[in-house]
DRENLO-912310 format. One record per residue: residue number from 1; x, y, z of N, C-alpha, C in turn. Coordinates in steps of 0.05 Angstrom, whole numbers, plus 5000, padded with zeros to 4 digits. Atoms other than C-alpha are relative to their C-alpha. Layout:
BEGIN
<NUM; <X; Y; Z>; <X; Y; Z>; <X; Y; Z>>
...
END
This chain:
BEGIN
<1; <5017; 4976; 5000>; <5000; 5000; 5000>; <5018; 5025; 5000>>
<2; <4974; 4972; 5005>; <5032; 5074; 4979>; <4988; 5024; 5016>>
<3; <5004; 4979; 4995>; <5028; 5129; 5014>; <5019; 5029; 4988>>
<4; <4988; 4978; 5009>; <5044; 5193; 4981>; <5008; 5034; 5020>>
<5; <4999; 4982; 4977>; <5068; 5251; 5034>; <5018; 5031; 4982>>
<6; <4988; 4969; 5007>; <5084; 5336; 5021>; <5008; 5011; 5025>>
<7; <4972; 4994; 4978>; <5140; 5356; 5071>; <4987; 5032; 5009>>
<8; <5012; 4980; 4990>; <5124; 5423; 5105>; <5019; 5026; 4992>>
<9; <4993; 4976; 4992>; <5150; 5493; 5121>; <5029; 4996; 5008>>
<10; <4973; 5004; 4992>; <5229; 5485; 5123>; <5012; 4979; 4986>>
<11; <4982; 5014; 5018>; <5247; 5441; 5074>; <5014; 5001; 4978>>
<12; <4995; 4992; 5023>; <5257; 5479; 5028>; <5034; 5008; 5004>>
<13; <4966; 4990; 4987>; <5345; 5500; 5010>; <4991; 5008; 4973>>
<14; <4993; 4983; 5017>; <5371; 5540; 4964>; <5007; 4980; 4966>>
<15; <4988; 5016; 5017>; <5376; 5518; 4890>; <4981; 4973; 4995>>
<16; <5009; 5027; 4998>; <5332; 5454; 4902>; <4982; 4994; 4974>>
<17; <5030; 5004; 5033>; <5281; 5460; 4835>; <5021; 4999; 4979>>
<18; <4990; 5001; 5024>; <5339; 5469; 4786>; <5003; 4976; 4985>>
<19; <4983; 5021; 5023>; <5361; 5402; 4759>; <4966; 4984; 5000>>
<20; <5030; 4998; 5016>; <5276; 5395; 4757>; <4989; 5003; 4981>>
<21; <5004; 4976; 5018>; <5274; 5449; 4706>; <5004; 4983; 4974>>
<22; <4985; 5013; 5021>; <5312; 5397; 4660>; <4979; 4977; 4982>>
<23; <5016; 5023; 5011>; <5253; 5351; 4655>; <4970; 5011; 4984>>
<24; <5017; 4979; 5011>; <5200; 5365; 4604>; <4973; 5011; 5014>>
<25; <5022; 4989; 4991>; <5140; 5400; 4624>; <4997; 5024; 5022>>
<26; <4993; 4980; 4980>; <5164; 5435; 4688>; <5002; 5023; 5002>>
<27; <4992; 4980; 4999>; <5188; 5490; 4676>; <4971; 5017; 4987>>
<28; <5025; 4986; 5004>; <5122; 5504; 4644>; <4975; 5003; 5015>>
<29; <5015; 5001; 4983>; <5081; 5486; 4691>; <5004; 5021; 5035>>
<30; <4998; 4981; 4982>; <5116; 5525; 4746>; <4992; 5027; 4983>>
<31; <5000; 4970; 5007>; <5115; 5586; 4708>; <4968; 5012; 4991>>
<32; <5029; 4998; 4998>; <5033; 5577; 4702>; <4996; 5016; 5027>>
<33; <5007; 5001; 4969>; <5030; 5566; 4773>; <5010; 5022; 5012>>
<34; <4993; 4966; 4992>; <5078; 5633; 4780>; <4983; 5014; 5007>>
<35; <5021; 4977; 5010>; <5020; 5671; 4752>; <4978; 4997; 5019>>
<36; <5022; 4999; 4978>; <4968; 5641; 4802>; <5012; 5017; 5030>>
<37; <4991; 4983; 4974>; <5017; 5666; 4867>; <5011; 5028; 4992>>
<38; <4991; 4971; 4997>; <5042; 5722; 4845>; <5030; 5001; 5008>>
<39; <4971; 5003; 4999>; <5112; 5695; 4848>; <5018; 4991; 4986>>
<40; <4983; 5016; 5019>; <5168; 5681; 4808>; <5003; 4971; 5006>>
<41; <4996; 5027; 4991>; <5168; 5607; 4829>; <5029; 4987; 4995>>
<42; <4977; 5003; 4999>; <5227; 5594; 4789>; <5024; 5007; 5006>>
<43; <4978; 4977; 4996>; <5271; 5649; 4804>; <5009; 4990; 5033>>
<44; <5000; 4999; 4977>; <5259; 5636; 4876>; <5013; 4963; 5017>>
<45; <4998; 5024; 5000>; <5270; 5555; 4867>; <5026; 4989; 4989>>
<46; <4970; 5001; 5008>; <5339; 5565; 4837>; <5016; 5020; 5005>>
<47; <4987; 4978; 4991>; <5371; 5631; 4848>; <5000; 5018; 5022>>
<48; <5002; 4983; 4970>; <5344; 5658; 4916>; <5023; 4979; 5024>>
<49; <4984; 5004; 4984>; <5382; 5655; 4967>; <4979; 4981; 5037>>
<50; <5013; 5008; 4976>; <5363; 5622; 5041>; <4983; 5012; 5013>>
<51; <5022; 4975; 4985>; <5338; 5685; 5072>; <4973; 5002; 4985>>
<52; <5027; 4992; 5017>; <5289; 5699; 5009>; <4979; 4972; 5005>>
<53; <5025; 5017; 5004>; <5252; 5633; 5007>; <5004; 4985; 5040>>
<54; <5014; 5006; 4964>; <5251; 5632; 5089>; <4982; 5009; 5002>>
<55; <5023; 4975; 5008>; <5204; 5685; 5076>; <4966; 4982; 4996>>
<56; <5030; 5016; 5008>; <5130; 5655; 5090>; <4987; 5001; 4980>>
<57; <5020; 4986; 5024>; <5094; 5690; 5039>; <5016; 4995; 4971>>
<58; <4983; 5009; 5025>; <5155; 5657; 4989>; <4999; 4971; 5007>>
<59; <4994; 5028; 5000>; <5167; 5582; 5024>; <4979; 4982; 4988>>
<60; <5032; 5018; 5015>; <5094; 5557; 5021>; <4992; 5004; 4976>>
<61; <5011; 5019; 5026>; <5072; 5564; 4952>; <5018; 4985; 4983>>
<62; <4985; 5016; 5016>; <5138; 5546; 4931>; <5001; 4970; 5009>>
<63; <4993; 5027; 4994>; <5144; 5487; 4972>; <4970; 4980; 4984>>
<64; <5024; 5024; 5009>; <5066; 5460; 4949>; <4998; 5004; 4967>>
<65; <4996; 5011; 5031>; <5083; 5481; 4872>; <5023; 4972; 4998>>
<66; <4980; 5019; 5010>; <5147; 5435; 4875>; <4988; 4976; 5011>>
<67; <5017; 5021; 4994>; <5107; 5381; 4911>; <4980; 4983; 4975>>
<68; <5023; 5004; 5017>; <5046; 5388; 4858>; <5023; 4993; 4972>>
<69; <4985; 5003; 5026>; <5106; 5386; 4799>; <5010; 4977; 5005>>
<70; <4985; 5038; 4993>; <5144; 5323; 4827>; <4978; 4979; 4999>>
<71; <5005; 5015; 5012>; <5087; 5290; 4835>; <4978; 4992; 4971>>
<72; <5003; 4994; 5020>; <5066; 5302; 4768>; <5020; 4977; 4981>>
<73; <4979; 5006; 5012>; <5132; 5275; 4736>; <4995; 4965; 5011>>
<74; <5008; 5015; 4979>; <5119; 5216; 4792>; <4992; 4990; 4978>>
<75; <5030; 5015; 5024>; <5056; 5191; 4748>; <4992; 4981; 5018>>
<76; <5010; 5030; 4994>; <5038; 5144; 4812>; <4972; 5005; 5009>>
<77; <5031; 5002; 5000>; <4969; 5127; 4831>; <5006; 4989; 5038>>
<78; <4991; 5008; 4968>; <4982; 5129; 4915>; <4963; 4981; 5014>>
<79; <5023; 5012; 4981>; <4926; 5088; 4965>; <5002; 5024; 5024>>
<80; <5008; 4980; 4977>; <4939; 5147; 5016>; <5012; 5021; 4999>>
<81; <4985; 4980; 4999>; <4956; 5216; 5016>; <5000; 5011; 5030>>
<82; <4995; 4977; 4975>; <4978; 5271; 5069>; <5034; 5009; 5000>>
<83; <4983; 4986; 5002>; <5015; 5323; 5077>; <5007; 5021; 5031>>
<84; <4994; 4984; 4963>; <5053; 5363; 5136>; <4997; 5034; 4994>>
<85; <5012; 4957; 4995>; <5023; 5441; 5153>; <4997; 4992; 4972>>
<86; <5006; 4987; 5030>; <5028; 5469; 5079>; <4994; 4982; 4991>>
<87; <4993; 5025; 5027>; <5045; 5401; 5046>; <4968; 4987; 5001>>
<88; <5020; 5019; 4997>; <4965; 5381; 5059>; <4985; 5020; 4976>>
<89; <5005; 4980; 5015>; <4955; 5443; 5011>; <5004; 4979; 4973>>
<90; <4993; 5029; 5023>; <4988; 5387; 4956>; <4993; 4982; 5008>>
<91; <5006; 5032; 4994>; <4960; 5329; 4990>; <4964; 5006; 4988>>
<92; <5032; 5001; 5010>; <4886; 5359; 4974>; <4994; 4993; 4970>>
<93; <5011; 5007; 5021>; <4899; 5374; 4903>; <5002; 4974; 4984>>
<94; <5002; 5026; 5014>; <4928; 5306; 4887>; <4982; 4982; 5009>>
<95; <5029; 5025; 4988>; <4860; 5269; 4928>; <4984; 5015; 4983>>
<96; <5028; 4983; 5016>; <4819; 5316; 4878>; <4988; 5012; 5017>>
<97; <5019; 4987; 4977>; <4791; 5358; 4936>; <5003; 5033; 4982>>
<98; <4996; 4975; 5011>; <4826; 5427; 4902>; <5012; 4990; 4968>>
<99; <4987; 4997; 5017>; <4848; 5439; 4834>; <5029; 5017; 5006>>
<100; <4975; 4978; 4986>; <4922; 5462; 4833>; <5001; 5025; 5004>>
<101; <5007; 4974; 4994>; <4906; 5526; 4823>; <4988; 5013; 5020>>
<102; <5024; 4996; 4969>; <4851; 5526; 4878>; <5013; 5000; 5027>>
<103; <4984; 5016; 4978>; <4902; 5493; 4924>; <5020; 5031; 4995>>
<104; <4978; 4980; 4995>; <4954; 5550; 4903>; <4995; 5027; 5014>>
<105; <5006; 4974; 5006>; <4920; 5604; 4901>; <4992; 5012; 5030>>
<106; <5010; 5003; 4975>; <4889; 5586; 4978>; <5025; 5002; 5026>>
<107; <4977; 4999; 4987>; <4964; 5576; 5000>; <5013; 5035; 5003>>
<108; <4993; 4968; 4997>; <4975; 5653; 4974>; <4999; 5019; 5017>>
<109; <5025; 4980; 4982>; <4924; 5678; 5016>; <5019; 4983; 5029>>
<110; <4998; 5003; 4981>; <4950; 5636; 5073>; <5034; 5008; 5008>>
<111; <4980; 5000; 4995>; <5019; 5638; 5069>; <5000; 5045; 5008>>
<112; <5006; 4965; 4994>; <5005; 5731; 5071>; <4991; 4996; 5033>>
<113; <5011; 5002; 4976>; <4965; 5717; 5127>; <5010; 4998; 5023>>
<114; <4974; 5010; 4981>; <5015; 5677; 5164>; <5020; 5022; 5012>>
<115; <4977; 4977; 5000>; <5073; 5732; 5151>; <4981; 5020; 5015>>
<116; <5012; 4985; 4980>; <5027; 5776; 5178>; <4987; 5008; 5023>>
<117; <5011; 4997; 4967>; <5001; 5751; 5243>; <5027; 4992; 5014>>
<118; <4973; 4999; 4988>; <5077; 5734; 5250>; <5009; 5023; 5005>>
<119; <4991; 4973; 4991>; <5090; 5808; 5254>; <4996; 5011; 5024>>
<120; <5015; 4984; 4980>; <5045; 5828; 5308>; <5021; 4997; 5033>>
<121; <4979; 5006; 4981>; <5094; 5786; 5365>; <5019; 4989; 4990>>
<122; <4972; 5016; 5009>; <5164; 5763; 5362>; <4996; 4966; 5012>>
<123; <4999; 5016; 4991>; <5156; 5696; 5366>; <5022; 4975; 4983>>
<124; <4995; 5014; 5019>; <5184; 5633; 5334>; <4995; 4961; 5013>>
<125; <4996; 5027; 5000>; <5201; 5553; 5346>; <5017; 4981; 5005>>
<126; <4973; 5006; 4991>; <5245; 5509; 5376>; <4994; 4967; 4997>>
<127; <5014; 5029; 4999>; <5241; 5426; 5363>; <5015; 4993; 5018>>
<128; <4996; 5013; 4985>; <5254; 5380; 5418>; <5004; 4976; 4995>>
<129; <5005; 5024; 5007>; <5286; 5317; 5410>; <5017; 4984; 5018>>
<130; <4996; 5025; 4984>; <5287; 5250; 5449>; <4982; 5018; 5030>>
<131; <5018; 4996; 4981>; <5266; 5258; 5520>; <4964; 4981; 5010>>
<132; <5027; 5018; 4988>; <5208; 5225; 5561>; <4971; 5025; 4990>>
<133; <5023; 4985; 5002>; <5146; 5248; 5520>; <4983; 5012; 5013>>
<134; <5024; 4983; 4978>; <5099; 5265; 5582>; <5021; 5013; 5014>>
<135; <4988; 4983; 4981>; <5159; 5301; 5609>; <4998; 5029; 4973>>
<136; <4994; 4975; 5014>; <5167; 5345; 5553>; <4976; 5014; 4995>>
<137; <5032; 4983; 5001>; <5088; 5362; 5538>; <5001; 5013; 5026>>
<138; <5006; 4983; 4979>; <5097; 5387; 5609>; <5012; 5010; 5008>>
<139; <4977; 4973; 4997>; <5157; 5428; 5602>; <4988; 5014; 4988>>
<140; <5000; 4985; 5019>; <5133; 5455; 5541>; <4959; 5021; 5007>>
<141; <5018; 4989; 4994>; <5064; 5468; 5579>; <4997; 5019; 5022>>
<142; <4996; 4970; 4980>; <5094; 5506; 5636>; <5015; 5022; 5001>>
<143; <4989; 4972; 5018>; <5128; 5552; 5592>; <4980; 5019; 4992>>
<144; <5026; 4991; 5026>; <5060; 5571; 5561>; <5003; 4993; 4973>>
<145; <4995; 5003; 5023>; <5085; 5541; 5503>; <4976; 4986; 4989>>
<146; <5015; 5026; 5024>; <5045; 5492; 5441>; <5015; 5000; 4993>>
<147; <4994; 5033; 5020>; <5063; 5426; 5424>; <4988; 5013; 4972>>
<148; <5020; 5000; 5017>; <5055; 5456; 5357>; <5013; 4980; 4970>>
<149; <5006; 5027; 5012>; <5071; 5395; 5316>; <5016; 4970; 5019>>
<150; <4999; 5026; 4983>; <5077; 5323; 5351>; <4999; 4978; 4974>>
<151; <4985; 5017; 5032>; <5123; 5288; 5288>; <4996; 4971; 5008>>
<152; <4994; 5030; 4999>; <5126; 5223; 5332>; <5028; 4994; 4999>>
<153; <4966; 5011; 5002>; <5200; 5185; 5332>; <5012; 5019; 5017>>
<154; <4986; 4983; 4990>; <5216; 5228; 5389>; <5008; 5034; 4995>>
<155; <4990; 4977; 5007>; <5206; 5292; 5357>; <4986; 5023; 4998>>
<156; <5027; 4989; 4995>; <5159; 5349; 5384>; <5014; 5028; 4998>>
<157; <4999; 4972; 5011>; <5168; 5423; 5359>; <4979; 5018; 5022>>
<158; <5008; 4984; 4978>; <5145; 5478; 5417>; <4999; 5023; 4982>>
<159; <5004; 4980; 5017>; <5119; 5543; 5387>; <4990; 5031; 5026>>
<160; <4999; 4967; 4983>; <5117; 5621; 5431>; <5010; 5010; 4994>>
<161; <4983; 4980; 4995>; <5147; 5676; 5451>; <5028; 4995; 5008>>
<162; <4979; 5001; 5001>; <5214; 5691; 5446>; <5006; 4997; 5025>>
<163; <5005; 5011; 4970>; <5212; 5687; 5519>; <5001; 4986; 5009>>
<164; <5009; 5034; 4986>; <5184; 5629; 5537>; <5025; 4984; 4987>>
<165; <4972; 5019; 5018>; <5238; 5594; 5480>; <5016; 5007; 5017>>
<166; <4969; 4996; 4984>; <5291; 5624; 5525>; <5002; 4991; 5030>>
<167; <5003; 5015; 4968>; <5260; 5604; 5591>; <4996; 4970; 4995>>
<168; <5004; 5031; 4999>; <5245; 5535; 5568>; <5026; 4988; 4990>>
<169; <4972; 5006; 5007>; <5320; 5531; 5539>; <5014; 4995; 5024>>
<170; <4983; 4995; 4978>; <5345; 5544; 5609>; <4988; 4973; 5018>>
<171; <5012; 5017; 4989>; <5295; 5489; 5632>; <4990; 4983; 4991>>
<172; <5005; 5017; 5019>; <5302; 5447; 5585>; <4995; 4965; 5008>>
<173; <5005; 5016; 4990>; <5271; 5371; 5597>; <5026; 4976; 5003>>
<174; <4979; 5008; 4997>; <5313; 5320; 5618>; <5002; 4975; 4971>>
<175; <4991; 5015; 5026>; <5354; 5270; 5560>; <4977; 5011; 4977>>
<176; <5011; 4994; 5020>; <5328; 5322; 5512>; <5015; 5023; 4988>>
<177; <4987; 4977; 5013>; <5358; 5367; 5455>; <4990; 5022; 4990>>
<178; <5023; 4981; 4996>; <5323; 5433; 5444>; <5020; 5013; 4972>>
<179; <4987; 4990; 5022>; <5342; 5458; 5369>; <4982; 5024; 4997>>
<180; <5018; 4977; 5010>; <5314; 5534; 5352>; <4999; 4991; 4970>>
<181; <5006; 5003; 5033>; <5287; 5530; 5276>; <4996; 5027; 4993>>
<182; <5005; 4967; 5001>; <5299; 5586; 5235>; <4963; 5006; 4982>>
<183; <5029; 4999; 5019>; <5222; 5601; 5215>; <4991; 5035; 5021>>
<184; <5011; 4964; 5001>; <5186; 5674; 5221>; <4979; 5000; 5026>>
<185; <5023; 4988; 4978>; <5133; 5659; 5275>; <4997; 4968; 5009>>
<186; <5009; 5030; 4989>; <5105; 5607; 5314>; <4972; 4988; 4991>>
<187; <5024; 5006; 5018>; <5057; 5568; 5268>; <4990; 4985; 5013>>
<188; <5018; 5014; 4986>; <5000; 5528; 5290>; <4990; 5004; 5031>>
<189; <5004; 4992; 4976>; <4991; 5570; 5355>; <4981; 5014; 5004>>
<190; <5026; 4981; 4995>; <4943; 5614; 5381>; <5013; 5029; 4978>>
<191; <4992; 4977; 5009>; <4983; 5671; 5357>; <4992; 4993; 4968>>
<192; <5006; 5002; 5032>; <4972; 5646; 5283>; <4962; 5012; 4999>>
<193; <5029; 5002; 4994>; <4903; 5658; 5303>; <4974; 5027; 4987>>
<194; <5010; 4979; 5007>; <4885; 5727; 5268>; <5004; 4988; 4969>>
<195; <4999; 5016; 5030>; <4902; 5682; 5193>; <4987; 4988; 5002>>
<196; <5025; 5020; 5014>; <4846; 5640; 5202>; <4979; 5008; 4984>>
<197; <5020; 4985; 5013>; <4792; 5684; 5190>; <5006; 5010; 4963>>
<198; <4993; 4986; 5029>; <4831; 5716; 5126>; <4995; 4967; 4986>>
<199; <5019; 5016; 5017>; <4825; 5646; 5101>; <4985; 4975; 4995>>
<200; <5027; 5012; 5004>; <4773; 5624; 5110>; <4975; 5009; 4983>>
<201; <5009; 4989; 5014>; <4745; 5678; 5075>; <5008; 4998; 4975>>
<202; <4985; 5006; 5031>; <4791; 5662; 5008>; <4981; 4972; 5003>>
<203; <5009; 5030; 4996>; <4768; 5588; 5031>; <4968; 5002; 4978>>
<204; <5030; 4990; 5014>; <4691; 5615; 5013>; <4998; 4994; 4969>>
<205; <5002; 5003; 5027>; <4711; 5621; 4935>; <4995; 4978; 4978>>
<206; <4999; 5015; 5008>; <4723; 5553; 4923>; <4972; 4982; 5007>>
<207; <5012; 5018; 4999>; <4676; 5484; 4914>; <5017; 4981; 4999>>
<208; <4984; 5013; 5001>; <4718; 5434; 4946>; <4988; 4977; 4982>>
<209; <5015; 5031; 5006>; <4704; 5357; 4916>; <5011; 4981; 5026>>
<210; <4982; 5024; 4983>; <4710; 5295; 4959>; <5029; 4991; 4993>>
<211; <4967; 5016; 5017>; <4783; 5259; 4959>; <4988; 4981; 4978>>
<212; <5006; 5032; 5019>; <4786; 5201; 4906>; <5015; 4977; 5018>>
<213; <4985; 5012; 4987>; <4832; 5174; 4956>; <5002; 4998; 5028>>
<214; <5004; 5003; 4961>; <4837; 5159; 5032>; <5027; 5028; 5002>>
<215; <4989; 4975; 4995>; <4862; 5230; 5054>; <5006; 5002; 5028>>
<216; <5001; 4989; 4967>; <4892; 5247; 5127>; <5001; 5030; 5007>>
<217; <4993; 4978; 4979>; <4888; 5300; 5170>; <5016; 5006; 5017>>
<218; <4979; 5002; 4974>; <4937; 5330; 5209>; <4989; 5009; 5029>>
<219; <5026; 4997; 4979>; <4879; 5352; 5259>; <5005; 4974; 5030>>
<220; <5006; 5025; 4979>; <4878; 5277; 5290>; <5008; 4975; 4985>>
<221; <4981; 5017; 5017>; <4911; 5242; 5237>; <4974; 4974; 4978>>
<222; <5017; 5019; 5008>; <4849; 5205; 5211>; <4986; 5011; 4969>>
<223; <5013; 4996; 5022>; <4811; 5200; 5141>; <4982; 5026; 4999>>
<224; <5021; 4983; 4989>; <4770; 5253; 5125>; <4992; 4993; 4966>>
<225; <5017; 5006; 5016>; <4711; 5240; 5079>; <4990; 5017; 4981>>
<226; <5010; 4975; 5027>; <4690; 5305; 5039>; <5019; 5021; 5000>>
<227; <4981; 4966; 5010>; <4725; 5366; 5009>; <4990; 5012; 5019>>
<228; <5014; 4974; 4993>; <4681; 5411; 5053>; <5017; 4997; 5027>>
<229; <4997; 5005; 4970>; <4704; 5386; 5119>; <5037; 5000; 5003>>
<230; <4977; 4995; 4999>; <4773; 5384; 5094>; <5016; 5025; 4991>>
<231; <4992; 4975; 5010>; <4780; 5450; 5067>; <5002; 5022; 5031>>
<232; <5007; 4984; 4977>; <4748; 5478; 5134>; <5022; 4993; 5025>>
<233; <4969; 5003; 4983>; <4818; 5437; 5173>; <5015; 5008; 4999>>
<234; <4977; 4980; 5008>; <4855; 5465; 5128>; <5006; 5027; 5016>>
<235; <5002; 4983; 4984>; <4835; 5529; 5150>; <5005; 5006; 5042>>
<236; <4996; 5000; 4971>; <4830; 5517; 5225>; <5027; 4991; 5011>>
<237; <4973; 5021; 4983>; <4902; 5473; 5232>; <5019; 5025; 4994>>
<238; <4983; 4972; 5000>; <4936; 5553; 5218>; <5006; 5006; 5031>>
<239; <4992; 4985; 4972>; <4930; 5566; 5298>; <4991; 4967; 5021>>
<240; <5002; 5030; 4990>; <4921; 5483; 5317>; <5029; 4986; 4999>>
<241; <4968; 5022; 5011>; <4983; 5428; 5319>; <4994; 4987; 4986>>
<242; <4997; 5020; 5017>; <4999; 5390; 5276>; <5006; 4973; 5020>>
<243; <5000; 5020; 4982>; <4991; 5318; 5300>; <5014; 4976; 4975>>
<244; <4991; 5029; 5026>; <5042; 5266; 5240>; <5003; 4981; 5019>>
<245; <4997; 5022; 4981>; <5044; 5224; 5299>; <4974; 4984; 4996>>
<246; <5032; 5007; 5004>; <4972; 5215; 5292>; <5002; 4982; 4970>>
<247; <5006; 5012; 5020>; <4980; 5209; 5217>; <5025; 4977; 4997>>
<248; <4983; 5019; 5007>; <5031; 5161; 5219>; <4988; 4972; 5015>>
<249; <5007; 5028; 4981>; <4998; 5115; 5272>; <4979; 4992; 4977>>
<250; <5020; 5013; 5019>; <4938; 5116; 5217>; <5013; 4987; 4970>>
<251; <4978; 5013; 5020>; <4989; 5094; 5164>; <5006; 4981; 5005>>
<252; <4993; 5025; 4988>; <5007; 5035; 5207>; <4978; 4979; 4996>>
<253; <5017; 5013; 5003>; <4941; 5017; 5215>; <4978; 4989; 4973>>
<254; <5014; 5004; 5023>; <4921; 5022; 5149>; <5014; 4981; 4980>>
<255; <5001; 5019; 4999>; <4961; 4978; 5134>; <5035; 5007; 4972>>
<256; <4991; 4982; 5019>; <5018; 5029; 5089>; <5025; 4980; 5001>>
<257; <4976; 5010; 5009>; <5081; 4993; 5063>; <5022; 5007; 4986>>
<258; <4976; 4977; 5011>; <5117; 5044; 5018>; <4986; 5024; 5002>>
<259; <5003; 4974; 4999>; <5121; 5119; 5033>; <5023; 5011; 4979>>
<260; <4985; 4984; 5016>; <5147; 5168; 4971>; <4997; 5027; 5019>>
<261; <4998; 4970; 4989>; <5165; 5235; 4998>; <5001; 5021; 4974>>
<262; <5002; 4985; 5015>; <5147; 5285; 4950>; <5023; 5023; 4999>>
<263; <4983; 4981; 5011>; <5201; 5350; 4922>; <4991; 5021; 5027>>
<264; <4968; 5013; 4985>; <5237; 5371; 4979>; <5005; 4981; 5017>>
<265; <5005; 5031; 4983>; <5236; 5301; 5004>; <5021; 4996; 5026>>
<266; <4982; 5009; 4989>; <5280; 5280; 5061>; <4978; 4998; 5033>>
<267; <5008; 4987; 4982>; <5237; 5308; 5126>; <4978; 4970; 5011>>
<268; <5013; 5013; 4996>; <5180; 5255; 5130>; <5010; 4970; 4998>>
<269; <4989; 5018; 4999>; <5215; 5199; 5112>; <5021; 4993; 5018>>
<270; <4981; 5010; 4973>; <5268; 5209; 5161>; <4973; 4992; 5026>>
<271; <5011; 4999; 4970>; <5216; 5215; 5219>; <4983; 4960; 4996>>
<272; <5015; 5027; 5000>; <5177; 5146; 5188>; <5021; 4976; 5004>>
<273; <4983; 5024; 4999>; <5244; 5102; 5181>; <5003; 4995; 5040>>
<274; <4992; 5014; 4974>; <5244; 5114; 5262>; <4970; 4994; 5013>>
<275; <5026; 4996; 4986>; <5166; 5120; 5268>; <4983; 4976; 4993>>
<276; <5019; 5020; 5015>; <5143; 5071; 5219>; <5024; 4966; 4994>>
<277; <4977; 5023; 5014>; <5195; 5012; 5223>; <4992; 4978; 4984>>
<278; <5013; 5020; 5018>; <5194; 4963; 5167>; <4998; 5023; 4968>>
<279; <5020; 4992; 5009>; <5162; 5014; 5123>; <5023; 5003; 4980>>
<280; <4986; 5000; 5024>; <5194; 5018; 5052>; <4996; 5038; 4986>>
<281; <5001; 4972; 5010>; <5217; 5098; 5034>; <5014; 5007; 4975>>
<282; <4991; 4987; 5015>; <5238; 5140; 4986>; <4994; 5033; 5001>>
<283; <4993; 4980; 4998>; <5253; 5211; 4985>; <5000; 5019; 4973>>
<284; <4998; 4979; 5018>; <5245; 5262; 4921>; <5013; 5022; 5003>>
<285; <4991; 4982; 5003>; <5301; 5310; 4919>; <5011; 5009; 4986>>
<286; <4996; 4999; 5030>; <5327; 5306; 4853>; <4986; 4985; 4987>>
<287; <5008; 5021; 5012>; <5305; 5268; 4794>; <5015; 4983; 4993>>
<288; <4995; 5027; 4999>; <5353; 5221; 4800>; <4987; 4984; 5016>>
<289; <5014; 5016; 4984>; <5309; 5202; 4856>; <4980; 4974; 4985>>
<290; <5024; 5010; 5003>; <5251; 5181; 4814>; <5003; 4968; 4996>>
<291; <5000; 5027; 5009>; <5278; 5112; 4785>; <4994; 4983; 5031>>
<292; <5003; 5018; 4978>; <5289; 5086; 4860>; <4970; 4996; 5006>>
<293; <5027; 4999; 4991>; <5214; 5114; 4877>; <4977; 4984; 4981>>
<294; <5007; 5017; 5016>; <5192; 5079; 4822>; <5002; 4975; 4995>>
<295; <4991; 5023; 4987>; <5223; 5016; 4837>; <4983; 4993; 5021>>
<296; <5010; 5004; 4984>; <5192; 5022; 4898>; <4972; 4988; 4996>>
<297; <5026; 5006; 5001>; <5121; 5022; 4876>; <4998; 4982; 4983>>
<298; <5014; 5017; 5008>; <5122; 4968; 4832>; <5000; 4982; 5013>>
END
């Protein structure tokens, strides 16, 4: 059974779309998809530098165009999608819930949104790794922090004020390593919490469809049955956690045997080789990737 997964907010590096560009179609298809965000996609996918596509209102549509373009090139026919924060933005349109465009154009609006309820406080993100899980949810809860994603394999991401990150550094849980991530705000928190409304209101424009495919949520990690209900998570998981712990336990149970990691691959598949043991991966970060991922699925 395949599961197809879109990597999140930080996977992106410098340079990573170019040796993409080489394969046919691509380069045309990003430069569509430009025109829906309002961004050079390519420019930003080969010649920007680190700082520029750190930039919220630059990482997310680039990261769910190169997603939607890989798996494109891909050509596979997955039994389960999901995707992490943004990457569920590409996990909709490939279950048929959005058209790419619909899916981009929704990311535009959210990714602005984001950047701009990141302005209001200084905040940001710090992941946590190893450590006794009920010790750390209750470091990270008497900081005032959010658990705001719970990866599973030991690896739980804390989201506040610059503050709290510095008081919870100093009090940090025990046999645990506390990495800051460089990202613009603390996503999936309350503070994200003034970007829901904005879109939810973009949300409005569209007529989602059901998946064609068993779809997860990062909500609680479980199927979700219609476009409507998954468009409306979408929206709500901007100031919620992300739970891949969840979606990985429903990957287990469902019974998943190869995971492809969609364009910038590496992120989800590391966390499944320690989350999902057994489980047969592959990673999309060039197109030399594709033969192995292809291998895989037959």
């Amino acid at each position: 059974m395949l599961v197809l997964v879109a990597p999140g907010q930080g996977a992106q590096t410098p340079g990573f779309l170019a040796p993409w560009l080489e394969l046919p179609g691509v380069a045309d298809r990003l430069g569509a998809w430009s025109e829906v965000v309002g961004l050079d996609l390519i420019a930003y996918g080969t010649t920007a530098g680190a700082d520029e596509i750190r930039d919220t209102a630059v990482a997310q549509p680039l990261l769910v165009a190169a997603a939607l373009a890989s798996a494109e090139v891909l050509g596979a026919a997955p039994d389960v999608l999901a995707g992490h924060s943004v990457g569920e933005f590409a996990a909709a349109a490939l279950a048929g819930v959005l058209t790419p465009e619909q899916s981009l154009a929704l990311v535009r609006e959210r990714a602005k949104a984001m950047a701009k309820a990141a302005a209001v406080t200084e905040t940001g993100m710090s992941a946590v790794l190893g450590g006794e899980e009920a010790e750390v949810l209750a470091a990270i809860e008497r900081h005032g922090l959010t658990p705001a994603n719970v990866n599973g394999a030991g690896q739980i991401v804390a989201g506040g004020t610059i503050e709290q990150l510095a008081a919870f550094k100093d009090d940090a849980p025990a046999r645990a390593r506390l990495i800051p991530l460089k990202v613009a705000g603390a996503f999936h928190t309350a503070h994200m919490a003034p970007a829901v409304e904005s879109l939810r209101e973009a949300a409005r424009t569209v007529t989602p469809a059901d998946p064609g495919v068993t779809l997860l949520s990062n909500a609680d990690g479980q199927p979700v049955a219609t476009g409507a209900e998954f468009v409306e998570r979408l929206v709500k998981q901007i100031s919620n956690p992300v739970r891949w712990d969840a979606c990985m336990q429903t990957m287990a149970g469902l019974g998943v045997t190869t995971m492809i990691e969609l364009l910038p691959g590496g992120t989800l598949t590391g966390l499944a080789k320690r989350g999902l043991r057994g489980i047969r991966t592959a990673a999309l970060k060039t197109p030399d990737d594709l033969d192995a991922a292809r291998e895989l699925i037959k």
